[in-house]
C-alpha positions in Angstrom: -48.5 75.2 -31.5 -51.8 74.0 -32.9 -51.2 70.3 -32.5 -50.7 71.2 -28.8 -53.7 73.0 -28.5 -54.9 70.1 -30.3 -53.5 67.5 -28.0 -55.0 69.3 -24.9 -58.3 69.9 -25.7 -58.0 65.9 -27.0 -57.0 64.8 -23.5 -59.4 67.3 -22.0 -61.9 65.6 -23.6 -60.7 61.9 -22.5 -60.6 62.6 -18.9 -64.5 64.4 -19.0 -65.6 60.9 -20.6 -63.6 59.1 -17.8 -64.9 61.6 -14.9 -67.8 62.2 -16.0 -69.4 59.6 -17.9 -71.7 61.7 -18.9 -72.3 62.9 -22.9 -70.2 59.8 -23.9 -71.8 60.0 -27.7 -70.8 63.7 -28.1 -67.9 64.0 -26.5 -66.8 60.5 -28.4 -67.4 62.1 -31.3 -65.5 65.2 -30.5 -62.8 63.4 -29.0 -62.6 61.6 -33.2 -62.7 65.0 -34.6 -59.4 66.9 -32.9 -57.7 63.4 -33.4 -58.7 63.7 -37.0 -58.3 66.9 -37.3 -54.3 65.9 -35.7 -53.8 63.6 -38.0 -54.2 65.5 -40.8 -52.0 68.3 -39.9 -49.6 65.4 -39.1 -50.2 63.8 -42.8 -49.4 67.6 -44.3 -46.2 68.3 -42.8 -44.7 64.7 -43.6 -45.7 65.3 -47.4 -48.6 62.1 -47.0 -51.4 64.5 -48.9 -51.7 64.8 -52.2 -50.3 69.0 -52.9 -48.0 68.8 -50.1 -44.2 68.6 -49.8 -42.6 66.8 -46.9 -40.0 64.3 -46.3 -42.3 61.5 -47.2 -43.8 62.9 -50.5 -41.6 60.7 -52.8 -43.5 57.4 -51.1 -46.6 58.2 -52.4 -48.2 57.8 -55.5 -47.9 60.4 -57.4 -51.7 62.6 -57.9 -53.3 64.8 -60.7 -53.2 67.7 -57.8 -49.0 66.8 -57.4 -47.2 69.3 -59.7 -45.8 67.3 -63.2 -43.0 65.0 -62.9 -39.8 66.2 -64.8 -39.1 64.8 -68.1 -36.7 61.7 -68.1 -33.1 62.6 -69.4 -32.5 61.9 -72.9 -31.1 58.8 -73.7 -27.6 58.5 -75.7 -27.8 57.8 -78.8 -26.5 54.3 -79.6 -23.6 53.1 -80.8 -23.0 51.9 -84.5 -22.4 48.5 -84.2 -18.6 47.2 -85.5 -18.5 45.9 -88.9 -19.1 42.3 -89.4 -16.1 40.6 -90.1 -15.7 38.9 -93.7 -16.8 36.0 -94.1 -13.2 33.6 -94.4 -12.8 32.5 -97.6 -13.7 28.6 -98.5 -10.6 26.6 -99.1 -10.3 24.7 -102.1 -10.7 20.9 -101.8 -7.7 18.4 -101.3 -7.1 16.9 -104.7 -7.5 13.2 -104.4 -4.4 10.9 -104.9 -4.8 9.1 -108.3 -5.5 5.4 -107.6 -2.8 2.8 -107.8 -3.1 0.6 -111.0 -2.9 -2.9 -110.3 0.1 -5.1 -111.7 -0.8 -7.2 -114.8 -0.3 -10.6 -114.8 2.1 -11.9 -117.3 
């Protein structure tokens, strides 16, 4: 209901600067304040001011005048890791053929 009273007087005060051309500083600087003074109520029912609730408060950045975040969930704890395989066990080297002797000459 206020915005529309706001809204009124606003466009009141646009067609006495049209009409009457007449007061142009003061009622310029009237017409800023009710649109100000909209904008704000505006900004406090979408949540946009720091302190407020409203569909838009979780865009903002968060404020010292917000109330305090809640605490993160506790993460799980972590897992043991598997045991490490053994390491495999070194096979033993090929024994090497013993060496042909050569024939003798007679």
């Amino acid at each position: 209901m206020l915005l529309l009273v706001l809204f009124l007087l606003l466009f009141a005060t646009l067609v006495l600067m049209v009409v009457r051309r007449r007061y142009i500083g003061r009622l310029t600087s009237l017409a800023t304040l009710l649109a100000v003074a909209m904008l704000m109520i505006w900004m406090q029912d979408n949540g946009l001011l720091p302190g407020t609730q409203g569909r838009f408060s979780d865009s903002r950045p968060h404020t010292s005048l917000d109330p305090p975040l809640p605490a993160p969930p506790m993460p799980a704890p972590p897992m043991p890791a598997p045991p490490m395989p053994a390491p495999p066990m070194p096979t033993p080297p090929m024994p090497t053929p013993p060496m042909p002797t050569p024939p003798r000459a007679p």
